[in-house]
Each structure stands twice: as C-alpha cells, then as structure tokens.
TORGUVO-291450 format. One record per residue: residue number from 1; residue in one letter; x, y, z of N, C-alpha, C, CB in turn. Coordinates in nm, 4 decimals, always signed. Glycine has a CB too. Layout:
# TORGUVO-291450
   pos   code         nu         nv         nw        cau        cav        caw         cu         cv         cw        cbu        cbv        cbw
   NUM      a          X          Y          Z          X          Y          Z          X          Y          Z          X          Y          Z
...
END
This chain:
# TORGUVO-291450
   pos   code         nu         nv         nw        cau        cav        caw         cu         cv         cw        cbu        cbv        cbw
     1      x    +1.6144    +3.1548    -0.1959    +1.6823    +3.1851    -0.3198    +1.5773    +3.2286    -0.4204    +1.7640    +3.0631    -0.3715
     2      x    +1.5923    +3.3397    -0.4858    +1.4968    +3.3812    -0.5805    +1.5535    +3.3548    -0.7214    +1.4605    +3.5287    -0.5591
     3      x    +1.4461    +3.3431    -0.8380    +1.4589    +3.3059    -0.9722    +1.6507    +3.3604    -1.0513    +1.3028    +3.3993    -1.0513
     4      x    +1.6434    +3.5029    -0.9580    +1.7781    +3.5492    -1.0374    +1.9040    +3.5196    -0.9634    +1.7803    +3.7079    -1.0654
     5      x    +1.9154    +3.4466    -0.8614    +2.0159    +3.3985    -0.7807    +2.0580    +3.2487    -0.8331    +1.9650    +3.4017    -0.6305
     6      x    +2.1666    +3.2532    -0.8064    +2.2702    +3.1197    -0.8553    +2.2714    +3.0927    -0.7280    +2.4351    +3.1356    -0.9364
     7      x    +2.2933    +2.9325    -0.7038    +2.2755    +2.8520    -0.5699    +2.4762    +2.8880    -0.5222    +2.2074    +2.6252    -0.6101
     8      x    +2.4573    +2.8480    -0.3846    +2.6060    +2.8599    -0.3512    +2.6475    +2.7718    -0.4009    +2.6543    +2.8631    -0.2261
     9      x    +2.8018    +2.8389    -0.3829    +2.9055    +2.7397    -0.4430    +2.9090    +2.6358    -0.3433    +3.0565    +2.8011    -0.4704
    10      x    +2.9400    +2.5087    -0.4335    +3.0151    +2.3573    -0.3014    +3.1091    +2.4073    -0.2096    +3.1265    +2.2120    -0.3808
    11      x    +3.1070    +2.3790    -0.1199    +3.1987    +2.3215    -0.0272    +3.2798    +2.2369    +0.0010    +3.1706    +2.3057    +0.0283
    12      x    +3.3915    +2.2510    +0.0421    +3.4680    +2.1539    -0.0150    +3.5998    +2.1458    +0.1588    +3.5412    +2.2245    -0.2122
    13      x    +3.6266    +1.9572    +0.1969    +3.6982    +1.9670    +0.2176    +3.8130    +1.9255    +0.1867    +3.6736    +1.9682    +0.2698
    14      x    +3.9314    +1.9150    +0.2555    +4.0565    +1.8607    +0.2176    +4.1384    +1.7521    +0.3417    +4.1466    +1.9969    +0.1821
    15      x    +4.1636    +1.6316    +0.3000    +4.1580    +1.5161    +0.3787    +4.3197    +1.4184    +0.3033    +3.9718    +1.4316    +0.3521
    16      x    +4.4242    +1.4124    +0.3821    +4.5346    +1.3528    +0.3898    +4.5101    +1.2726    +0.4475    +4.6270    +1.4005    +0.4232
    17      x    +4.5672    +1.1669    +0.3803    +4.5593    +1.0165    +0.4496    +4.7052    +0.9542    +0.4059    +4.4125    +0.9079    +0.3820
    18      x    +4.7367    +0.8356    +0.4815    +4.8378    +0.7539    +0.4304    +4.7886    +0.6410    +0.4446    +4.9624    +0.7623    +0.4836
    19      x    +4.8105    +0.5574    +0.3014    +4.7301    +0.4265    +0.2867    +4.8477    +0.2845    +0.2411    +4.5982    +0.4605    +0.1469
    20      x    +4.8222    +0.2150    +0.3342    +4.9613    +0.0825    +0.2999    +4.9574    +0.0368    +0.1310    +4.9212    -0.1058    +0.4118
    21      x    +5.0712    +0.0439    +0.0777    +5.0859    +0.0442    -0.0780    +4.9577    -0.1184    -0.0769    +5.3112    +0.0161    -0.1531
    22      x    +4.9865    -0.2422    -0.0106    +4.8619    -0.3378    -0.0440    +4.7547    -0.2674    -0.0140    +4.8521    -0.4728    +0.0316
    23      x    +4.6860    -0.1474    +0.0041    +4.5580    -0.1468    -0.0024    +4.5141    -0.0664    -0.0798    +4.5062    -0.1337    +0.0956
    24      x    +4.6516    +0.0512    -0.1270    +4.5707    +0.1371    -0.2575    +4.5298    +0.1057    -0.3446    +4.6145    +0.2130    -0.3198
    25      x    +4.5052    +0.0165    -0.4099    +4.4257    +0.0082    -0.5273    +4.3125    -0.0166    -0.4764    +4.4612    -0.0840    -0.6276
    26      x    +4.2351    -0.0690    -0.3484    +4.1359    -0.0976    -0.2941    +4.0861    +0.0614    -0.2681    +4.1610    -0.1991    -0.1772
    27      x    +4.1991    +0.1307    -0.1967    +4.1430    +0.2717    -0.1609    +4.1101    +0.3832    -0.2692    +4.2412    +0.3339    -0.0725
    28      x    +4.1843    +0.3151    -0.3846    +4.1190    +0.4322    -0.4931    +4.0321    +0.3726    -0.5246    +4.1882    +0.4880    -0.6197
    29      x    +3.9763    +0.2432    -0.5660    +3.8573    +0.2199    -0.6112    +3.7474    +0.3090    -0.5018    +3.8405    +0.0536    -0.6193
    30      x    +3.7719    +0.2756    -0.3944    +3.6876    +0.3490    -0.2837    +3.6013    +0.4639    -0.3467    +3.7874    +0.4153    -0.1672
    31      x    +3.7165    +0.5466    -0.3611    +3.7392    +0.7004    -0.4070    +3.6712    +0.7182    -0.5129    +3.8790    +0.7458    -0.4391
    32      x    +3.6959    +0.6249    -0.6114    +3.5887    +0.6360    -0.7535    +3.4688    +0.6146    -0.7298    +3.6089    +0.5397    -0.8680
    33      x    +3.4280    +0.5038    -0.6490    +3.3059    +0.4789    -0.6085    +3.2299    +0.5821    -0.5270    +3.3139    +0.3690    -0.5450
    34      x    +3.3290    +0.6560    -0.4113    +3.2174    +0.7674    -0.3677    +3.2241    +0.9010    -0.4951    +3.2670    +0.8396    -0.1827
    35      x    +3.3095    +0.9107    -0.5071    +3.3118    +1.0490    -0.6589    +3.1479    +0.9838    -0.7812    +3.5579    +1.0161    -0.8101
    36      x    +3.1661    +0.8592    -0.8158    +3.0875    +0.8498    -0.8747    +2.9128    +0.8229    -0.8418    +3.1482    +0.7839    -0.9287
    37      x    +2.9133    +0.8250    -0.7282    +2.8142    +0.7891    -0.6350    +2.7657    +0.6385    -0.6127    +2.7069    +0.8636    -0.6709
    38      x    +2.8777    +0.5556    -0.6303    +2.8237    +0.4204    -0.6379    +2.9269    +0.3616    -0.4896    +2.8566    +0.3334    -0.8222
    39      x    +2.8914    +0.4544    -0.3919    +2.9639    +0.3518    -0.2773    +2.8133    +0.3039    -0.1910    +3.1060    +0.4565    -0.1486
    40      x    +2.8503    +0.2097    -0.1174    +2.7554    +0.1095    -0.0518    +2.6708    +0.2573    +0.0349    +2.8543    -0.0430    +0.0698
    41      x    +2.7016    +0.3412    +0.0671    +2.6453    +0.3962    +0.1336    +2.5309    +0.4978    +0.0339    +2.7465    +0.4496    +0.2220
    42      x    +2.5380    +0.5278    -0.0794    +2.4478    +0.5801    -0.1918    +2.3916    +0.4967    -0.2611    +2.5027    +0.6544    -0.2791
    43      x    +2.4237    +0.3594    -0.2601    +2.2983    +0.2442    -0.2562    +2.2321    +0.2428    -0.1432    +2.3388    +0.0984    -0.2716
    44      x    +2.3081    +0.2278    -0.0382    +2.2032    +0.2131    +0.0516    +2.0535    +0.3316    +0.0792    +2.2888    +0.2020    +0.1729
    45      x    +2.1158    +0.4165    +0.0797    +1.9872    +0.5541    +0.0386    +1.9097    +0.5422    -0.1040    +2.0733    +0.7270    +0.0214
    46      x    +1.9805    +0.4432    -0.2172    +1.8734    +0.4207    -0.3306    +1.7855    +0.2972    -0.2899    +1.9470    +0.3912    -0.4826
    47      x    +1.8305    +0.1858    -0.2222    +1.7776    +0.1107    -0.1631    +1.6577    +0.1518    -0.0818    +1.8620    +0.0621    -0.1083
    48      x    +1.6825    +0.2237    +0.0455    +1.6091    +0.2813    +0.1380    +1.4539    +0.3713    +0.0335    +1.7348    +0.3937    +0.2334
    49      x    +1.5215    +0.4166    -0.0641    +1.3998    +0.4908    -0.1289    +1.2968    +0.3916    -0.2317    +1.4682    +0.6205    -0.2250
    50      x    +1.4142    +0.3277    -0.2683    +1.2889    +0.1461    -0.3444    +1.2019    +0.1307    -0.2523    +1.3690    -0.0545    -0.3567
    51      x    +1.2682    +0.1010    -0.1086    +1.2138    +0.0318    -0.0206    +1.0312    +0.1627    -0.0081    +1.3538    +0.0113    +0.1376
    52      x    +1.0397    +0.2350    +0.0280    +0.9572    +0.3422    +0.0463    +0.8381    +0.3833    -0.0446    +1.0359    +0.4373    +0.0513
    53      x    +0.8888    +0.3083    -0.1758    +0.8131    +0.3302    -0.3197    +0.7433    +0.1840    -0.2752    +0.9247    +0.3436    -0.4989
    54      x    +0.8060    +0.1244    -0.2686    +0.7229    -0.0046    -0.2635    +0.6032    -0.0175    -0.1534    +0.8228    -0.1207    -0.2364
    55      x    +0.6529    +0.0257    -0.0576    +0.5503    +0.0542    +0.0633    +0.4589    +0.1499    +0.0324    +0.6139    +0.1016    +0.1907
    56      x    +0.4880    +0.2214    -0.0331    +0.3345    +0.3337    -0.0807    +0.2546    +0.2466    -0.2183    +0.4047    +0.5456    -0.1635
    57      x    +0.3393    +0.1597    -0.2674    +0.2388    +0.1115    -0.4102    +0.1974    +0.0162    -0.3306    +0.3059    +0.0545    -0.5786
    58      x    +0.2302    -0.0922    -0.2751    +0.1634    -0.1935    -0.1763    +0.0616    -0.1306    -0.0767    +0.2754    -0.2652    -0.0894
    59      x    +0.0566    -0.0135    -0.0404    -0.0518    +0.0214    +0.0793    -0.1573    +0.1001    +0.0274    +0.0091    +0.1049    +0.2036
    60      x    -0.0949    +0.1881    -0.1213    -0.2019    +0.2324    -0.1572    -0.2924    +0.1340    -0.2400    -0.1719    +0.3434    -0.2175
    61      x    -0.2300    +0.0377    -0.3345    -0.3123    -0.1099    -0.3620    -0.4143    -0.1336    -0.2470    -0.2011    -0.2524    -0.3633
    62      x    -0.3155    -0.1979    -0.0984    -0.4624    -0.2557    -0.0137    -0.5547    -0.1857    +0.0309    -0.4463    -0.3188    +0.1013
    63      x    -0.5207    +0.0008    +0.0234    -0.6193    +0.0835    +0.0543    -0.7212    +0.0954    -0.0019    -0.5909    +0.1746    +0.0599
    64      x    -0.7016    +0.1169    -0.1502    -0.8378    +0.0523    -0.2321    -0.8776    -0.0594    -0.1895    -0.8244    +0.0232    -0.3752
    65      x    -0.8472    -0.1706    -0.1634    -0.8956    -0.3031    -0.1616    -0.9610    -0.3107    -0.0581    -0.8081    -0.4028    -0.1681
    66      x    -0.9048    -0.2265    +0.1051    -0.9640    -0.2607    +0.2064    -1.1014    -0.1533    +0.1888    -0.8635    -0.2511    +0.3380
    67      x    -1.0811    -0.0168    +0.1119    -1.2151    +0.0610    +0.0798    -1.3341    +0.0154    +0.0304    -1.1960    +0.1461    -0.0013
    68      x    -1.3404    -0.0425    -0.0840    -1.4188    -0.1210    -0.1531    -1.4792    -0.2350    -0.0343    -1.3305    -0.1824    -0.2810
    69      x    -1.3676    -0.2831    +0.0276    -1.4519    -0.4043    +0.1050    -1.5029    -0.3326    +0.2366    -1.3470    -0.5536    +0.1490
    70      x    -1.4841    -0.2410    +0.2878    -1.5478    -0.1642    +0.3367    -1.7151    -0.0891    +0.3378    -1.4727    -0.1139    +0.3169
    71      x    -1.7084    -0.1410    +0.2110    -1.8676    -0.0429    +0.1435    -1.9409    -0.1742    +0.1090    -1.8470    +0.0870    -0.0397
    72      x    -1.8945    -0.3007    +0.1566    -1.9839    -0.3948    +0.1618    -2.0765    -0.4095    +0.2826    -1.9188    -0.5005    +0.1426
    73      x    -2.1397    -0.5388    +0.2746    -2.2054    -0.5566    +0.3618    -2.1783    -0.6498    +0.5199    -2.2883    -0.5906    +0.2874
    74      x    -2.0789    -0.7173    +0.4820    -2.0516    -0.8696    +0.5799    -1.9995    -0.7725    +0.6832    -1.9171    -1.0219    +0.5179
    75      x    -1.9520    -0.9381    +0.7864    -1.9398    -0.8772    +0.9019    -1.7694    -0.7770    +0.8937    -1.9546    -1.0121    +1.0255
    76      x    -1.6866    -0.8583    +0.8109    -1.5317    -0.7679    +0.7851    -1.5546    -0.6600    +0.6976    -1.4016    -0.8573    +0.7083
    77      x    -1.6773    -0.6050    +0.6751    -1.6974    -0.4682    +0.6359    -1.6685    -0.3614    +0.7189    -1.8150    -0.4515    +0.6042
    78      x    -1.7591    -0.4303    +0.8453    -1.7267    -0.2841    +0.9516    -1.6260    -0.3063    +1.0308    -1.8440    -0.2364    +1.0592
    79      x    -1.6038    -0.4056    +1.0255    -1.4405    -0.4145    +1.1231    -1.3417    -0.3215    +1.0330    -1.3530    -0.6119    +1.1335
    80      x    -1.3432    -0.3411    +0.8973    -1.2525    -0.2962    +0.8224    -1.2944    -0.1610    +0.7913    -1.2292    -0.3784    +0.7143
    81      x    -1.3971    -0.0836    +0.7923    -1.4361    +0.0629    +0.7536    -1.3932    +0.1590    +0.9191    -1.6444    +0.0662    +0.7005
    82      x    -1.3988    +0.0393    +1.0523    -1.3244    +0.0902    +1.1931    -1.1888    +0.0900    +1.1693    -1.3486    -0.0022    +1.3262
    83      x    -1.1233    +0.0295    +1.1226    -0.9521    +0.0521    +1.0855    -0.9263    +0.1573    +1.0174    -0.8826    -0.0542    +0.9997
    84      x    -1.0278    +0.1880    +0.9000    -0.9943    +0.2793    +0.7923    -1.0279    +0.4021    +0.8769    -1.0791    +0.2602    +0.6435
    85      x    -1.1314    +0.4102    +0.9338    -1.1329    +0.5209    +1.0761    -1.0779    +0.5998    +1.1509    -1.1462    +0.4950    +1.1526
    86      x    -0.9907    +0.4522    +1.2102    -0.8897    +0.4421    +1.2973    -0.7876    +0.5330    +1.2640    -0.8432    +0.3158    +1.3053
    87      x    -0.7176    +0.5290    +1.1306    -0.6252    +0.5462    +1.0846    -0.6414    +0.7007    +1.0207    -0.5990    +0.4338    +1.0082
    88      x    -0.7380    +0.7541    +1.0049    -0.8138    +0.8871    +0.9701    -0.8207    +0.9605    +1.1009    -0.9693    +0.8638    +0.9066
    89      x    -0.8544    +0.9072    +1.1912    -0.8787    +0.9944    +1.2790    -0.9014    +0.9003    +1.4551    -1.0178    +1.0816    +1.2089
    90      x    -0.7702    +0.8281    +1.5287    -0.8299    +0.7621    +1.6390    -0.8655    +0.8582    +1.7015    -0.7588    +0.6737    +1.7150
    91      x    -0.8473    +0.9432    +1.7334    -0.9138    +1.0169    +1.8586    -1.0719    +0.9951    +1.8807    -0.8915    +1.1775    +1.8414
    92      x    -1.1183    +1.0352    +1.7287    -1.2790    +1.0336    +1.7104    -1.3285    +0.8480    +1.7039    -1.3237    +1.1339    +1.5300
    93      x    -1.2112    +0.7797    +1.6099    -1.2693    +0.6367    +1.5890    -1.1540    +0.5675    +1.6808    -1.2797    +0.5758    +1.4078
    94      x    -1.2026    +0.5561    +1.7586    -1.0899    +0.4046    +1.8707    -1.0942    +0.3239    +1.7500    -1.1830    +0.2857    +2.0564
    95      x    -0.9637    +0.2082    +1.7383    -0.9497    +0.0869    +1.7110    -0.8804    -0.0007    +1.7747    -0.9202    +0.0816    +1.6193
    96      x    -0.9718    -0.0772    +1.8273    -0.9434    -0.1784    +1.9385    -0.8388    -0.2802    +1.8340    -1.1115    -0.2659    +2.0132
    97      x    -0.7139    -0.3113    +1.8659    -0.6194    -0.3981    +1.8151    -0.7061    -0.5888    +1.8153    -0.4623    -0.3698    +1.9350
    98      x    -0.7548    -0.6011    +1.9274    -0.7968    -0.6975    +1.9153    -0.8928    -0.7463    +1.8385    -0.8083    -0.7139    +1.9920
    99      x    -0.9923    -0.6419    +1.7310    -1.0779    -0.6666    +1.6123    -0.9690    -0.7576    +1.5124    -1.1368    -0.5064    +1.5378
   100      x    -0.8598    -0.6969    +1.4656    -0.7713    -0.8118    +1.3960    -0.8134    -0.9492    +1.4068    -0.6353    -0.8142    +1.4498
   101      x    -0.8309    -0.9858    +1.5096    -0.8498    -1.1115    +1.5298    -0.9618    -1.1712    +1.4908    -0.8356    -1.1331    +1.6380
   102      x    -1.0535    -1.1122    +1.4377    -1.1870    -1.1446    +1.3658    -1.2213    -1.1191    +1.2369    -1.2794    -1.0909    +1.4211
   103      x    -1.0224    -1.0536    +1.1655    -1.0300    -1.0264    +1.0075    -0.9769    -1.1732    +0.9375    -0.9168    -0.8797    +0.9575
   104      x    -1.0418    -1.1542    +0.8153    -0.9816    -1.2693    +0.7397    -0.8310    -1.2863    +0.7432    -1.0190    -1.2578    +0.6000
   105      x    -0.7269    -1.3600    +0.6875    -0.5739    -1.3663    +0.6906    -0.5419    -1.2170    +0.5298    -0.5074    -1.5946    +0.6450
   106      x    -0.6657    -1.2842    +0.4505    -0.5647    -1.1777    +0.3385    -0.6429    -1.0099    +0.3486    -0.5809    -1.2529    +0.1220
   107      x    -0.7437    -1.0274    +0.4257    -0.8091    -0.8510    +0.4642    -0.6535    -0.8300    +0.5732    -1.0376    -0.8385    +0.5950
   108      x    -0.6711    -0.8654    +0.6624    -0.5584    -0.8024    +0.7657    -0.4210    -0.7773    +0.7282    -0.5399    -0.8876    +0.8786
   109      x    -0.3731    -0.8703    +0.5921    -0.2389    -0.8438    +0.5185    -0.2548    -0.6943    +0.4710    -0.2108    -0.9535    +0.3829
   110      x    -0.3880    -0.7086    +0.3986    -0.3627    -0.5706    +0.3337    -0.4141    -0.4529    +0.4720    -0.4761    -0.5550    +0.1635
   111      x    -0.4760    -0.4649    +0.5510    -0.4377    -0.3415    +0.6582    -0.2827    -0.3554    +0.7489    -0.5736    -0.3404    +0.7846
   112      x    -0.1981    -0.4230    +0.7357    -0.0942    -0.4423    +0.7370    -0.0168    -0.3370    +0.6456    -0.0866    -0.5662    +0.7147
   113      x    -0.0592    -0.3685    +0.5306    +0.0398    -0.2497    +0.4238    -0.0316    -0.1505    +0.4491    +0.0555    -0.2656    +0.2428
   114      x    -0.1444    -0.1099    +0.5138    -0.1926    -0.0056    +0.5015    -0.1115    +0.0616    +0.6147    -0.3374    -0.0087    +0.5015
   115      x    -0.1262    +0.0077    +0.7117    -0.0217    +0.0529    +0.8411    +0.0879    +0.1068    +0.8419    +0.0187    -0.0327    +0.9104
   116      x    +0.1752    +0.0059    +0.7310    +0.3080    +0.0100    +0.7397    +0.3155    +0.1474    +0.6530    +0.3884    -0.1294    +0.6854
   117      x    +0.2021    +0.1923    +0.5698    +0.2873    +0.2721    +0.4973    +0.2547    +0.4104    +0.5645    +0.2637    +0.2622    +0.3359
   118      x    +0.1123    +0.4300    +0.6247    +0.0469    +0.5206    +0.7618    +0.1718    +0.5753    +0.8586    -0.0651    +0.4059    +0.8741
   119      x    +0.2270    +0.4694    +0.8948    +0.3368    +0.4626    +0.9993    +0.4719    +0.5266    +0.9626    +0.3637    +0.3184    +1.0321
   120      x    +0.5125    +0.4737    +0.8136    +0.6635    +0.4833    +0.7920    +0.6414    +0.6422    +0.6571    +0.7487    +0.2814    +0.7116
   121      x    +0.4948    +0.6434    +0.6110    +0.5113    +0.7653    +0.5067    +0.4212    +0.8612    +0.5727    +0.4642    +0.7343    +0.3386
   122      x    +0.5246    +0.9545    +0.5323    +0.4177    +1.0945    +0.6047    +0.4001    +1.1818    +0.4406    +0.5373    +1.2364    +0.7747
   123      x    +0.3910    +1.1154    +0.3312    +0.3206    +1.2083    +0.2115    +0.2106    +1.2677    +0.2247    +0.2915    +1.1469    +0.1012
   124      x    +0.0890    +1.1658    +0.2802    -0.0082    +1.2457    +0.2954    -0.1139    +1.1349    +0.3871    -0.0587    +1.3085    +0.1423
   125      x    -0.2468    +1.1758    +0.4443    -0.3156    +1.0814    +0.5239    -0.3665    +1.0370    +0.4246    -0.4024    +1.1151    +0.6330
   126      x    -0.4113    +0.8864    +0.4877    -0.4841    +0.7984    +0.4074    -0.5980    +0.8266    +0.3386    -0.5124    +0.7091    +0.4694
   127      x    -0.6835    +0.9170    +0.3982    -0.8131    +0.9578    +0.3354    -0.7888    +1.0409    +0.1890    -0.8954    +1.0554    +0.4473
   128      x    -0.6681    +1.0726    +0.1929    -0.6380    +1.1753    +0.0781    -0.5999    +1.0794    -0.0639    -0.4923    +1.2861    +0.1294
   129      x    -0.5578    +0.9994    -0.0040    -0.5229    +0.8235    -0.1152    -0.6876    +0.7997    -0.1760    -0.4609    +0.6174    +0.0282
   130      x    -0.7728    +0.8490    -0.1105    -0.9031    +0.7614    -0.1558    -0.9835    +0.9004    -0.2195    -1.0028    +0.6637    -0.0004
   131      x    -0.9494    +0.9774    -0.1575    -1.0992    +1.1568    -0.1717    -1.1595    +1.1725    -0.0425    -1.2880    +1.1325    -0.2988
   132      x    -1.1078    +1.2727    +0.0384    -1.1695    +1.3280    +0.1096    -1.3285    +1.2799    +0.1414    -1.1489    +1.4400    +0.0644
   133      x    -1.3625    +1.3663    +0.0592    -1.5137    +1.3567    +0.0157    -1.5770    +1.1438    +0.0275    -1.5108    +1.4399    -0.1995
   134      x    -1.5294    +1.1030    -0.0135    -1.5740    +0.9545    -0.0192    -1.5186    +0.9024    +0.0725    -1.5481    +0.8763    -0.1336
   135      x    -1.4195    +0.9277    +0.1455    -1.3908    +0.8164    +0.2750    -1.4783    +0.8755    +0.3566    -1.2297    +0.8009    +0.3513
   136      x    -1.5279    +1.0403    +0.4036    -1.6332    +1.0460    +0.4694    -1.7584    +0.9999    +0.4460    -1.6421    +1.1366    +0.4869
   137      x    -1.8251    +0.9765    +0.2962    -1.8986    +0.9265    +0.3029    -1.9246    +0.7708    +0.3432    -1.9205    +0.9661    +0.2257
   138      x    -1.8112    +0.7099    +0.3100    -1.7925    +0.5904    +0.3775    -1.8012    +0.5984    +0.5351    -1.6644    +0.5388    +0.3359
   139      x    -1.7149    +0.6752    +0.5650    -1.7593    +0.7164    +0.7300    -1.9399    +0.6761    +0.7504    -1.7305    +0.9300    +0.7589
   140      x    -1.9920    +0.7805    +0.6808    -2.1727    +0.8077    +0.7348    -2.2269    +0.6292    +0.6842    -2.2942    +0.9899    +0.5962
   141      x    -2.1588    +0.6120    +0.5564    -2.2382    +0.4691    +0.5034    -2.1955    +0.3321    +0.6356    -2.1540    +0.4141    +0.3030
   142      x    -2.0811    +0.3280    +0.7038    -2.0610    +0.2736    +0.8237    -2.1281    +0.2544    +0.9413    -1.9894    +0.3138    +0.8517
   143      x    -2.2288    +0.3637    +0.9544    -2.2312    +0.4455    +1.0711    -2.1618    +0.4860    +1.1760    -2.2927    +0.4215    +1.1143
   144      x    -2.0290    +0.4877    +1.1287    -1.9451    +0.5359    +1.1759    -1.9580    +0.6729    +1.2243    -1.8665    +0.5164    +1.1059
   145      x    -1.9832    +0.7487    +1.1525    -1.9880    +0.9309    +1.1808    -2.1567    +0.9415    +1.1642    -1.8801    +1.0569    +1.0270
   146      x    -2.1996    +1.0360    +1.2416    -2.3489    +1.0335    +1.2475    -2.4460    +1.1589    +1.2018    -2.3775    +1.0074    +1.3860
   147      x    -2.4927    +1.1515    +1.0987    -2.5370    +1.2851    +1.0792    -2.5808    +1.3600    +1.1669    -2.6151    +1.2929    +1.0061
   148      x    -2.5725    +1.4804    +1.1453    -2.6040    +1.6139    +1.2659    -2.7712    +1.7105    +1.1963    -2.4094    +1.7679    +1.2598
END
C-alpha cells in the first residue's frame, strides 16, 4: 500500500443464530463484549502480550546482571560469559547444560530469564540487548574467542 492509497474496506460476515429466550441476555452481553473488544478471548491476547513484556524486562534485567558478572573474575564468571556465548552463537561456543550445576541459585535464575526470553522472543539476539561491539569484547576478555 503506498502513502496515497486508503487501506481496504472490512469485511464483513453475516451469522443467524437462534438463541433460547433464558440465554439472551447472556448472548447479547456476549455480543457487546466481542464488538467492544472485551471478550475473554481479546484479554487473553492482552494477557499473552503482558506476559511477553514481562519476559523481555525480566531477561533483559538478568542480561545485564549476568554481563557485568561475566567481566569478573571468580570461578561463575566464566561459566556465565560460556552461557552468554552459548546463547550468541552455540555452534562456535558449546554449552554443556551440566555447567548449571556449578552456578550459584540466584546467577542461574537470572540465565533462566535470559533463556526464557532467547527462546520465547525473537525481537532481536541477545548480544544486541548489550552492543555488539562489547559482548565481543567480552567474548576476547573470556578467552572465549581468540585473537587472530
């Protein structure tokens, strides 16, 4: 559609029903509720999209959190800069599932949200949440990726 075009017209169908006199007033409320967009099924899609907002503010939160602890020194530095890896690129960085087991309880929550939101949002890859540019350098500060 270009700037000087008007979108198509609606579509529209047409639907006869016969409804037992005890339930019409139930069935027009129905009717108001989908006309007005408040039937269970247009919550449920406003629901579904809360749900989705929340999973990107929760994962992009632990993504910072797990970055930063990443660019430390301890031993859940590099376990956690191999997840952030992982999740950038397994082909190049394996992540063995069983490292989990050697993260703290509240580091692994937040690669948890990091997952969940990796998994369920396709906005954009994780490295793009942080800068290009600085999760690779985190890469080289890991020794994760190896200069050439």
């Amino acid at each position: 559609m270009n700037a000087n075009s008007l979108p198509a017209p609606a579509r529209y169908e047409t639907f006869t029903t016969q409804v037992p006199e005890s339930r019409a007033a139930a069935f027009q409320e129905l009717i108001n509720e989908f006309w007005c967009g408040a039937s269970r099924f247009d919550q449920a899609a406003t629901d579904h999209a809360k749900s989705l907002e929340a999973i990107e503010r929760d994962g992009v939160e632990s993504l910072h959190a797990l970055f930063e602890i990443s660019l430390g020194n301890s031993g859940q530095c590099h376990k956690v800069a191999r997840f952030l890896a992982g999740l950038f690129n397994g082909g190049d960085y394996p992540f063995a599932l069983n490292i989990f087991r050697g993260i703290d309880d509240d580091i692994f929550e937040h690669c948890m949200r990091v997952l969940r939101m990796d998994a369920r949002l396709t906005r954009q890859e994780v490295h793009h949440y942080i800068g290009p540019e600085k999760f690779i350098n985190m890469l080289y500060a890991s020794g994760l990726a190896k200069q050439d």
